[in-house]
MARSETOR-21807 format. One line per 4 residues: number of its first residue (from 1); for each residue x, y, z of C-alpha. Coordinates in pm, whole numbers. Each point is the difference from the previous one (the first is absolute). Example, Ala and Ser with C-alpha at 12.3 -4.5 7.8 and 13.67 -1.06 7.14 Angstrom:
// residues 2
1> 1230 -450 780 ~ 137 344 -66 $
//
This chain:
// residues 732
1> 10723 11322 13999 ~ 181 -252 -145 ~ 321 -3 -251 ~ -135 97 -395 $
5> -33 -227 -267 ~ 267 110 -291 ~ -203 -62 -325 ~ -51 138 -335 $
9> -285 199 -177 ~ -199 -210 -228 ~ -120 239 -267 ~ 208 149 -216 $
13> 382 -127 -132 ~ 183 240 225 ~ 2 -185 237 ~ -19 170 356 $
17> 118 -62 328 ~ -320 -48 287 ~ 42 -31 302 ~ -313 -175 192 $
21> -66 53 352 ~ -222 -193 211 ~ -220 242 323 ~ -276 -108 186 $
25> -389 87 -58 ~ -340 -63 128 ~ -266 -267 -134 ~ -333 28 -60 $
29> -56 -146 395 ~ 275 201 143 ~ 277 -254 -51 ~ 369 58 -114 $
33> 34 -31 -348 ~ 340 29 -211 ~ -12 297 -245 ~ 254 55 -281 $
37> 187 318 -113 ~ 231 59 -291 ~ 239 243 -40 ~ 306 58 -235 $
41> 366 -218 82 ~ 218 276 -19 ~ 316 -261 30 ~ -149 -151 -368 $
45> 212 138 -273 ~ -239 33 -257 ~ -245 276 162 ~ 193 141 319 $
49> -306 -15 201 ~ -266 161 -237 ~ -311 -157 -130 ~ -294 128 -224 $
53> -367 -20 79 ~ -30 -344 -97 ~ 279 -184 246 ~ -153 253 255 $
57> -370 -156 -33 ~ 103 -331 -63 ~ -141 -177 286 ~ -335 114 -38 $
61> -133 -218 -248 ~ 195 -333 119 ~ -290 -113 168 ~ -326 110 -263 $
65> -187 -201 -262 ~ 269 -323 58 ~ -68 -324 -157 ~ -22 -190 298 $
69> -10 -377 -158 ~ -17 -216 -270 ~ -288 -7 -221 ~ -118 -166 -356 $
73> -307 8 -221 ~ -47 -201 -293 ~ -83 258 -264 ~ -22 389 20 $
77> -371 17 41 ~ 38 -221 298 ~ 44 161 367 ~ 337 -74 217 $
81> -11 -260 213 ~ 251 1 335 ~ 248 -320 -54 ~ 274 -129 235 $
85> 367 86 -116 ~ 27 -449 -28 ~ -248 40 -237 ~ 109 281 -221 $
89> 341 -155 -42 ~ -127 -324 -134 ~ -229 181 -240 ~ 336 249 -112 $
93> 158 -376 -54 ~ -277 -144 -150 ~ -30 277 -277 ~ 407 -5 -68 $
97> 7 -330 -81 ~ -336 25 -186 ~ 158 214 -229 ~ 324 -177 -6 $
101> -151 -326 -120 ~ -244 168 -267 ~ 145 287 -108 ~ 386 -8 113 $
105> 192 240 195 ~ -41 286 -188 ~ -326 66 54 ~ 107 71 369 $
109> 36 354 105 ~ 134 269 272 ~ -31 370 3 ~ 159 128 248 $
113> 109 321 188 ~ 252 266 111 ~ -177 -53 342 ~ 88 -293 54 $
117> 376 -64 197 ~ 278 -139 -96 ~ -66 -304 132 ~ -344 -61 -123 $
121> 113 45 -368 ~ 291 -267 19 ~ -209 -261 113 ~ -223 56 -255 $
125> 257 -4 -285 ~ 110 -295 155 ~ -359 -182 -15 ~ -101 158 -350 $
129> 314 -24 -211 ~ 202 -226 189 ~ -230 -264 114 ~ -308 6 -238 $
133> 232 71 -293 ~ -215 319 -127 ~ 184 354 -7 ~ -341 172 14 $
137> 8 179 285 ~ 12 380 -20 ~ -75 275 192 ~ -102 361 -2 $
141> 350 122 8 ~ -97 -76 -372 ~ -204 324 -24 ~ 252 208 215 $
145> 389 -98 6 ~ 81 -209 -325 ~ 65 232 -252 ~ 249 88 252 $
149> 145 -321 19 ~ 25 -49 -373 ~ 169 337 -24 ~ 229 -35 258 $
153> 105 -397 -126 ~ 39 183 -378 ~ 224 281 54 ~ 186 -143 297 $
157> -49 -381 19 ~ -144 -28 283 ~ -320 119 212 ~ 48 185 299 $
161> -36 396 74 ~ 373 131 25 ~ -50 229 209 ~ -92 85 379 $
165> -200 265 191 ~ 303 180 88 ~ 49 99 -322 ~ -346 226 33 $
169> 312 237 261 ~ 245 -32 -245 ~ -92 68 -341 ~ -16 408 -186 $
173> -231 -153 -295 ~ -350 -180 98 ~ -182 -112 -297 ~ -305 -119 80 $
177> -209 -125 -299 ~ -331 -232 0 ~ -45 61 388 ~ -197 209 250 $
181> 237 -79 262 ~ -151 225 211 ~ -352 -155 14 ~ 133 -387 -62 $
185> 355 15 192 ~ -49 273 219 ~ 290 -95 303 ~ 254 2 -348 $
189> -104 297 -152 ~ -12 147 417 ~ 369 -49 -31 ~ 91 113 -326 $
193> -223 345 22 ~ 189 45 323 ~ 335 -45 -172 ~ -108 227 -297 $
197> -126 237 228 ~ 308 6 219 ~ 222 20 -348 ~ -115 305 -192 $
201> 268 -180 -258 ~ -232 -322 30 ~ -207 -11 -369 ~ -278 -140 -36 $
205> -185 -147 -321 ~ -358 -121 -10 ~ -154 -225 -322 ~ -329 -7 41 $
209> -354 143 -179 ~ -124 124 323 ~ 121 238 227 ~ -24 -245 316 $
213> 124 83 322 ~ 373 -112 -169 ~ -32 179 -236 ~ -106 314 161 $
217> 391 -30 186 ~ 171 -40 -270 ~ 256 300 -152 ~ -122 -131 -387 $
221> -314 -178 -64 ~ -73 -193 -374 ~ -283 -30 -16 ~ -32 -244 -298 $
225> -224 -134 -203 ~ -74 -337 131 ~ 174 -292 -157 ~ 284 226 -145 $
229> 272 -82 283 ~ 229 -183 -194 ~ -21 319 -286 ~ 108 227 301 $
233> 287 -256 161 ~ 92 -9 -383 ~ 12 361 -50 ~ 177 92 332 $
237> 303 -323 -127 ~ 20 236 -367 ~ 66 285 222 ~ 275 -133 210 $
241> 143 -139 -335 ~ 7 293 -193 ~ 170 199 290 ~ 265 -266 37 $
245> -141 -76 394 ~ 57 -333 20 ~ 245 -237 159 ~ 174 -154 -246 $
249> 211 -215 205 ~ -259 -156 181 ~ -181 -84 -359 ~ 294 -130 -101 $
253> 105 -201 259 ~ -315 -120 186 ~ -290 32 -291 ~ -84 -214 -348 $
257> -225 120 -249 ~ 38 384 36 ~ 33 70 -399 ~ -314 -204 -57 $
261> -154 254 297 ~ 153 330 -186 ~ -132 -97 -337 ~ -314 3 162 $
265> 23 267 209 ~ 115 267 -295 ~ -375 -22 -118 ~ -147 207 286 $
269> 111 362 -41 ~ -146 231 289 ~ -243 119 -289 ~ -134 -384 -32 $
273> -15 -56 366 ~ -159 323 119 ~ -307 -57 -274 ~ -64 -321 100 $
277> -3 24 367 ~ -177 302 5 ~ 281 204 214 ~ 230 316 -134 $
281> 351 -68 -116 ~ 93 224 235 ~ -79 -238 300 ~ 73 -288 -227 $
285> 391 178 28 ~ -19 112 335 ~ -75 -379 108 ~ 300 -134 -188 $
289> 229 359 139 ~ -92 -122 418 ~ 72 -405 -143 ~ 332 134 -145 $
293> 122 248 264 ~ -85 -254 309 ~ 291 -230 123 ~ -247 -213 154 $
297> -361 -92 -159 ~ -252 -230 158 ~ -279 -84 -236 ~ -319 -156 167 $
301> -319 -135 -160 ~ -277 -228 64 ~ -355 -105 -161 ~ 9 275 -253 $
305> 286 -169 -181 ~ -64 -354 136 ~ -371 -30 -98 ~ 72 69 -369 $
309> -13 -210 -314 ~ 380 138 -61 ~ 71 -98 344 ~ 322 -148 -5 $
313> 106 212 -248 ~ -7 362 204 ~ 175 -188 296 ~ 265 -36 -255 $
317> -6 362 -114 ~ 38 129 307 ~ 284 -256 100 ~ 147 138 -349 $
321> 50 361 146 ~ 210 -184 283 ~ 171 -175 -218 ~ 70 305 -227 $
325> 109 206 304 ~ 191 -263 208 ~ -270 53 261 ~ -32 -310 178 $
329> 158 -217 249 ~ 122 334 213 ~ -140 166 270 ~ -323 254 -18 $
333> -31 -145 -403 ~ -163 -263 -178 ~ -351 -188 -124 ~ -271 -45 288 $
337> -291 -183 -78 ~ -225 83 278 ~ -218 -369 114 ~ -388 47 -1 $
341> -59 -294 264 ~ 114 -59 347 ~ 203 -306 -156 ~ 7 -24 -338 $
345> 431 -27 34 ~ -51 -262 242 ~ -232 -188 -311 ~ 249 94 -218 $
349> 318 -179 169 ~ -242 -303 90 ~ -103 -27 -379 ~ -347 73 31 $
353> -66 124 -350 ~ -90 -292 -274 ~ 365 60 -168 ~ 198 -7 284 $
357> 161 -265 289 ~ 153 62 348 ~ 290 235 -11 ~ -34 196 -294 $
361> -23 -310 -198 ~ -128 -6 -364 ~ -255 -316 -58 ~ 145 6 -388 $
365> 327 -40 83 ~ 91 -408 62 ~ 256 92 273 ~ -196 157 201 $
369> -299 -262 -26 ~ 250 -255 107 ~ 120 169 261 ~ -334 86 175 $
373> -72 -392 -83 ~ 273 -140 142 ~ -2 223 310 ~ -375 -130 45 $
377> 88 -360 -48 ~ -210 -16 -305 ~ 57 -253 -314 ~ 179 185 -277 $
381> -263 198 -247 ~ -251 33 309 ~ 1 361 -57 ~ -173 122 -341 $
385> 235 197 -247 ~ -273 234 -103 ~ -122 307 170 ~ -310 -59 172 $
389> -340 188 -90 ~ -22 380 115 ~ -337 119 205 ~ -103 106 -302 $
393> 25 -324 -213 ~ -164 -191 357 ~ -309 207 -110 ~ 1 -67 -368 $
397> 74 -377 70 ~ -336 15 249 ~ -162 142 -325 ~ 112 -309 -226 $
401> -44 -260 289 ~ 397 -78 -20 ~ 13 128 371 ~ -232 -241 245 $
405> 134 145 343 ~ 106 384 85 ~ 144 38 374 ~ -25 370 54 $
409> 177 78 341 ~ 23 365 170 ~ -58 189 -328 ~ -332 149 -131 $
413> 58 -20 -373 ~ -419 84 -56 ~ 107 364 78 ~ 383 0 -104 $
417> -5 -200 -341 ~ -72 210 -370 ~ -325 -88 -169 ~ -215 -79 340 $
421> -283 -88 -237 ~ 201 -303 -159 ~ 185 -64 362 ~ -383 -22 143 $
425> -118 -239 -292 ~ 307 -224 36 ~ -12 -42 346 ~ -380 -142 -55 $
429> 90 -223 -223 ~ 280 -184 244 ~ -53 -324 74 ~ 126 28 380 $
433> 184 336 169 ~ 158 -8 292 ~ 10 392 213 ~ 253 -12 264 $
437> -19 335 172 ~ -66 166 334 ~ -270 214 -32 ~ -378 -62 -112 $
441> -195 93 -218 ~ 265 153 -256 ~ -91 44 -385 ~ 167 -312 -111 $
445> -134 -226 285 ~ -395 0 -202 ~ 209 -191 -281 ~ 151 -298 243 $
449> -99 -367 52 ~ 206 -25 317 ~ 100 288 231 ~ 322 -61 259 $
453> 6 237 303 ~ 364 92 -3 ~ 222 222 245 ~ 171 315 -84 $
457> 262 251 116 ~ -36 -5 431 ~ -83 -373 -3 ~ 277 -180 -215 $
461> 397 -5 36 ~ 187 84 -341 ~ 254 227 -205 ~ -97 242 -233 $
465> 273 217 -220 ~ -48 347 -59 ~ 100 166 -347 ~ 331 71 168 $
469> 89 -378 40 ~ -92 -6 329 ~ -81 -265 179 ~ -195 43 309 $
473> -171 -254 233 ~ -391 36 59 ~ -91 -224 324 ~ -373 -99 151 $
477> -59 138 274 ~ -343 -37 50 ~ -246 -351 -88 ~ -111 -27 -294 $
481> -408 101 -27 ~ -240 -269 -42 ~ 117 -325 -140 ~ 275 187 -260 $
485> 329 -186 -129 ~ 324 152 -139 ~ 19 -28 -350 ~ 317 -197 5 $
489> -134 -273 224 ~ -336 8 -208 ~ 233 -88 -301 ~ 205 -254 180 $
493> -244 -210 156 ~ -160 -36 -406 ~ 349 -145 -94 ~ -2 -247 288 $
497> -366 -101 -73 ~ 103 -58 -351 ~ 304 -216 80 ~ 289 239 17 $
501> 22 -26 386 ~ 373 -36 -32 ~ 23 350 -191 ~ -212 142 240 $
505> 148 -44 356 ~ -44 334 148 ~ -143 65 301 ~ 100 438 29 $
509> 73 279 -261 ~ 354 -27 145 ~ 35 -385 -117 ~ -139 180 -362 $
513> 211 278 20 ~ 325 -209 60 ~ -50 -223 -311 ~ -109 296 -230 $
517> 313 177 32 ~ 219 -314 -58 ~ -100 23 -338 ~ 116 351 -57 $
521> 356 -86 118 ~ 257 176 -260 ~ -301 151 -220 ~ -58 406 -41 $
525> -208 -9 293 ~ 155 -207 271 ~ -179 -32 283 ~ 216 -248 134 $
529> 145 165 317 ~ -369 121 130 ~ -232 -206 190 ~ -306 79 278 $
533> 199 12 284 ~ 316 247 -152 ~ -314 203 -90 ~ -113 38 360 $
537> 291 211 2 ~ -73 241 -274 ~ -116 -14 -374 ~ 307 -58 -261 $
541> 15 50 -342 ~ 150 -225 -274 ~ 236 -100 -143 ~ 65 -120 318 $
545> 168 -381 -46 ~ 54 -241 318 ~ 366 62 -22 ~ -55 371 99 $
549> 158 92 351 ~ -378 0 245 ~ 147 306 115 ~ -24 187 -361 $
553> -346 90 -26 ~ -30 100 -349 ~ 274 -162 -204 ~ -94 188 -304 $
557> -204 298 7 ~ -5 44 -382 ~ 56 -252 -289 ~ 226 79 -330 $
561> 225 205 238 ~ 310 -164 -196 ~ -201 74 -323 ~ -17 -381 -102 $
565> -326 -105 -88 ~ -158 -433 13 ~ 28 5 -342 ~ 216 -251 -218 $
569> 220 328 -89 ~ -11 141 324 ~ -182 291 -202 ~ -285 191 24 $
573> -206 38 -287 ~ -150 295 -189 ~ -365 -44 -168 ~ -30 138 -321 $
577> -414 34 -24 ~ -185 247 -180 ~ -355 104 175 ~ -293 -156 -95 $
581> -227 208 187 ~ -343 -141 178 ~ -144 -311 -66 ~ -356 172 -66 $
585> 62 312 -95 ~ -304 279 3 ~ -215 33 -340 ~ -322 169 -80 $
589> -226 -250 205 ~ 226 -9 297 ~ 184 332 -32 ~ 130 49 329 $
593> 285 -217 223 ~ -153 -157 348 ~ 300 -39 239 ~ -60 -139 361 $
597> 227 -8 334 ~ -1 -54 352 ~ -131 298 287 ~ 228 69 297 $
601> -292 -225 255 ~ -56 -279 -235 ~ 175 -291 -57 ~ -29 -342 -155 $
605> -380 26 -130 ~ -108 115 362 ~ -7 -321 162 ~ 161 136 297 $
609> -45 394 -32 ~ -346 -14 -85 ~ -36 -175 320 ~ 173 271 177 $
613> -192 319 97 ~ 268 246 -28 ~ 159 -90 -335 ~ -397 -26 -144 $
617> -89 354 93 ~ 348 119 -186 ~ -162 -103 -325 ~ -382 -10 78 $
621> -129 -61 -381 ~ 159 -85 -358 ~ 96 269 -210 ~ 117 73 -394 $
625> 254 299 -27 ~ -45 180 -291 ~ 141 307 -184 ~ -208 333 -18 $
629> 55 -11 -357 ~ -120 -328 -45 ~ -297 47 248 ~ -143 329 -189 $
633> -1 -191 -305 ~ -266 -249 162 ~ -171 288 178 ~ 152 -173 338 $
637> 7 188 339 ~ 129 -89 317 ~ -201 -286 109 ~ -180 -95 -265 $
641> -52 -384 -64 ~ 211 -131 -336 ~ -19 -334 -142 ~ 320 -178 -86 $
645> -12 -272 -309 ~ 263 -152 -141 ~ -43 -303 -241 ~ -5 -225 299 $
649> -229 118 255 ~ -73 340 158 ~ -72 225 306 ~ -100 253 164 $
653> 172 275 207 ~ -59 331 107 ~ 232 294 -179 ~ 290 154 203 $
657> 107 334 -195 ~ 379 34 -17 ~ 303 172 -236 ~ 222 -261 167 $
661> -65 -283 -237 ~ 86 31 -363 ~ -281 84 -266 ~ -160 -303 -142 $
665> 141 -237 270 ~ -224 -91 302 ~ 43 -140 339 ~ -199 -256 236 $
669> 114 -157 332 ~ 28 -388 -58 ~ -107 -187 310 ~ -370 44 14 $
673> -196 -315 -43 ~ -297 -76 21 ~ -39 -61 370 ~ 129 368 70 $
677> -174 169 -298 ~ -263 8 -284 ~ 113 -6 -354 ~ 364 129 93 $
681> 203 -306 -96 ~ 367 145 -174 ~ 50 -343 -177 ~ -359 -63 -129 $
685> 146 266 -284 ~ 401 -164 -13 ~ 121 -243 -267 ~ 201 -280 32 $
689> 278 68 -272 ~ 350 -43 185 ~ 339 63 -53 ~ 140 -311 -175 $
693> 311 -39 206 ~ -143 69 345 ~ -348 -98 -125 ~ -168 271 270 $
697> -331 156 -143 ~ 23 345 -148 ~ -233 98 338 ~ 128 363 -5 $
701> -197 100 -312 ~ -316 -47 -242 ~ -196 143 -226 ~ -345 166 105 $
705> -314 187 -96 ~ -152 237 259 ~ -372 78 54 ~ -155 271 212 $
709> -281 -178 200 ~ -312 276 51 ~ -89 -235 337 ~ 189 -179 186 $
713> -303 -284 68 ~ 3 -26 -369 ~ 171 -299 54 ~ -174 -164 284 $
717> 257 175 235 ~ -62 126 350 ~ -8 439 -46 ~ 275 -23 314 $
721> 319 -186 -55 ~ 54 -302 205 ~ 313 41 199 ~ 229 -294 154 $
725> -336 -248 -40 ~ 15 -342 57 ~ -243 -230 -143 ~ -203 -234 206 $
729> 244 -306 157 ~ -91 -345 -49 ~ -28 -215 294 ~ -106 -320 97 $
//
């Protein structure tokens, strides 16, 4: 047996510690064959050795369904044809300067991913916005993280989770709003259930219109009305005013805008608040009594406040109660966004969003454009001053022709983007798409011109940072299948073919690496004093600057720990923002509230799980949760086949009975597409209206009708459902 392979999980934002270890089987003619194993790193600092079903199963589907080499077609009626790597290049080349010379550089676009590393996002930002001149590259970190980012860059100047995983130990107050931590996080919520358990002091607070497994630990569920959070964060803020529980040195010393916040704040009464969000005032109290009486209060949220067309705006509410309270920037307290992807931080810091640069840059602000030009060695003005187009506005720019070329790359945005009816038209109308991914067939590859056979986590070297700020080192250790690239070299060798060789030198994700974090030298997130081969010793989290001692292996655990704040005042900032509520609410045609979320097996629209037999049988068929109450009104039993409309588009599920969602609000998984299901599609019923700060779809809720289907075949269904299916491969 040899030594293990430190590495990283590459699902979910946590971010765990693997450990790979190499044995010896037996081939098909009795030879010796090398067989993997993963188990958890209990040296990593993030998840002390523990691992959910997903890290656990991991290595099962590696090796199924990959895209194995290049291939083109010339329309979407045509078959794939197998093409040499040589040739798919030139045609990539051939079609970016096509569209440079006809339509200009802004009809060039990226959508990218949280999947991707480090490494592979700074090379592209350094092709797309740097060398092409077009800031329209985005990625979907757009649908997961940015509300985040906008809140956190709002209320405390500068992006970047405060806090770290130690704080789940240390804290007598969890607040846990918009997330199912247990089902989406589960090696986080592992250690903060122990903690609570261990603590009878330990409180516990769960937002959330289910009763999910999270919710079923908590000490005080709310479960609200969906689209009310910012009426509760408002009403538990009167609360702690009224009763004088608020730090006012803090506010006045470290905070702007807090009488702008309590003018506000003095129009939601418990009586207000409890109405609206459906909950007593007597919980509505008992909420703000825990917040109050705590000395240390970790709030932690996720899609259910990111994925909202208010967005950035309950990221700031809940940063308000810190800032009311004083509770940030100390141990066991603060505001913890919780990351969706694998790597969405590591996107973040390389400025893979269409409004950002390298280092927590800003592409409106001049400095920053000039300093990412000059550190590139390109002319002054190189870099465009405008945001670039969001996923979104790629696909309505396909629908007006103003977008001629869509690279999609390790993303599956024909399952994961709102409005799949108006995705799936756009995406036919495209005059040339590019699908860079490693597996085949997924729902978005029917919808590309050329397909790229790339390699993923087990056959490419790169960092990845966990919603902790920590860094961690992912290396190959095993060849990559078929004829597959890393997505970094993909991007690189473009650049040189395009004349940017001397931009473009690299020849290992180290080389990348090593240039990347030059650029984020003195900014929020320095990265400066971490490179590969210091992480061969460990993981590290940042801030961690080159002048740090190599011997310190977390200079900072926590940031605002001296209570200044990147601001121009050295400030935090309060939001003063009266809710809005949902962006569609329910009316008499659509009377009841669709909400969606991930399952504890699946993860990112089932390109890997559904490939993996243990994590498929978890969750063998979709499902719509629905209230008794609800379900006697439509004369619905357990079982029974509803159809789900919305003005979009529609499915069909089969009804799961259940007092642990609130009345007139119902619930579907959301990463069934159509290879793994029939008719079960989350986002064929989702709109695209976004928060206009973050500009992230309001995925989390929509209006629908529901309809009791007598058959199931009414619809040209099968009378079984199809579980974990995969749809006939195309192969040449």
């Amino acid at each position: 047996m040899t030594m293990p392979v430190k590495t990283l999980c590459p699902y979910c934002g946590v971010g765990c510690g693997l450990e790979v270890i190499q044995t010896s089987g037996q081939g098909a003619q009795g030879e010796a064959v090398p067989l993997w194993k993963v188990r958890g790193d209990r040296t990593h600092p993030s998840s002390q050795g523990m691992m959910c079903v997903k890290g656990a199963t991991v290595l099962d589907s590696i090796a199924k369904d990959r895209l194995l080499y290049p291939m083109v077609r010339p329309s979407l009626d045509h078959p794939f044809e197998r093409i040499s790597w040589d040739t798919a290049l030139n045609i990539i080349v051939e079609q970016i300067q096509r569209v440079r010379d006809t339509h200009g550089a802004d009809a060039l676009c990226m959508y990218g991913s949280g999947q991707f590393v480090t490494e592979d996002y700074y090379t592209a930002q350094k092709l797309w916005k740097g060398c092409l001149g077009t800031n329209n590259f985005d990625a979907n970190s757009r649908l997961c993280m940015s509300s985040a980012v906008s809140g956190y860059i709002q209320s405390l100047g500068s992006d970047g989770p405060p806090c770290t995983y130690e704080d789940l130990e240390l804290t007598d107050c969890a607040f846990l709003i918009g997330t199912n931590t247990a089902e989406c996080h589960p090696i986080v919520f592992n250690r903060l259930r122990k903690h609570h358990k261990n603590n009878p002091a330990v409180q516990m607070i769960v937002v959330d219109p289910r009763e999910t497994p999270t919710a079923q630990a908590a000490d005080l569920h709310l479960a609200i009305h969906p689209g009310t959070d910012i009426d509760l964060l408002n009403g538990i803020a009167y609360l702690l005013l009224a009763w004088g529980k608020c730090d006012r040195p803090f506010i006045a010393n470290h905070t702007t805008g807090f009488d702008a916040f309590a003018e506000v704040v003095r129009h939601y009464p418990p009586e207000v608040v409890a109405k609206r969000c459906g909950i007593s005032v007597s919980d509505l109290e008992t909420a703000a009594r825990i917040w109050e009486g705590a000395e240390r209060v970790l709030s932690l949220w996720s899609m259910g406040i990111n994925q909202s067309s208010e967005g950035t705006a309950k990221v700031r509410a809940i940063i308000n109660l810190h800032l009311l309270t004083g509770q940030i920037g100390k141990p066991g307290a603060g505001p913890f966004s919780l990351t969706g992807q694998p790597n969405a931080m590591g996107g973040r810091e390389a400025g893979g969003l269409s409004h950002l640069l390298p280092g927590y840059r800003s592409l409106k602000n001049p400095q920053h454009r000039a300093e990412v030009e000059q550190f590139w060695q390109l002319p002054p003005g190189q870099i465009a001053p405008e945001p670039g187009r969001t996923v979104w506005e790629m696909i309505q720019g396909l629908e007006t022709g103003a977008v001629q070329l869509f690279w999609i790359a390790a993303t599956n945005p024909i399952v994961s983007l709102p409005d799949l009816a108006r995705v799936k038209a756009a995406l036919r109308q495209s005059p040339f798409t590019i699908y860079q991914e490693a597996y085949y067939p997924t729902e978005t590859s029917a919808y590309a011109h050329l397909l790229l056979p790339a390699t993923q986590w087990s056959e490419k070297t790169g960092t990845m940072t966990n919603s902790e700020r920590r860094v961690t080192l992912c290396p190959a250790f095993q060849p990559p299948i078929g004829e597959a690239r890393e997505d970094w070299a993909i991007f690189a060798e473009v650049g040189r073919r395009l004349g940017f060789a001397d931009h473009f030198p690299f020849q290992s994700a180290a080389e990348v690496h090593a240039e990347f974090v030059q650029l984020t030298q003195g900014r929020p997130c320095d990265l400066s004093g971490i490179s590969h081969q210091r992480l061969q010793q460990g993981p590290l989290q940042w801030p961690c600057p080159a002048e740090a001692p190599a011997s310190v292996s977390d200079p900072a655990k926590r940031l605002y720990t001296d209570r200044q704040f990147p601001t121009p005042d050295s400030r935090a900032q309060f939001s003063a923002y009266h809710s809005r509520g949902l962006s569609e609410p329910p009316n008499p045609d659509y009377p009841y509230i669709l909400t969606n979320g991930r399952v504890y097996g699946h993860w990112h629209t089932l390109t890997r799980t559904g490939r993996t037999a243990k994590t498929s049988q978890m969750h063998p068929h979709p499902f719509l949760e629905i209230h008794p109450r609800d379900a006697a009104a439509l004369n619905l039993e357990e079982g029974d086949w509803v159809a789900v409309h919305s003005q979009r588009g529609s499915a069909q599920f089969p009804a799961t009975l259940t007092r642990g969602i609130t009345p007139g609000t119902v619930f579907v998984p959301m990463h069934w597409g159509e290879l793994w299901a029939d008719a079960a599609e989350a986002n064929a019923m989702t709109h695209p209206h976004a928060c206009p700060d973050s500009r992230q779809p309001e995925l989390k809720a929509c209006a629908v009708q529901l309809v009791p289907l007598a058959e199931h075949s009414a619809q040209g269904m099968s009378s079984e459902v199809r579980s974990h299916r995969v749809a006939p491969k195309e192969r040449v």
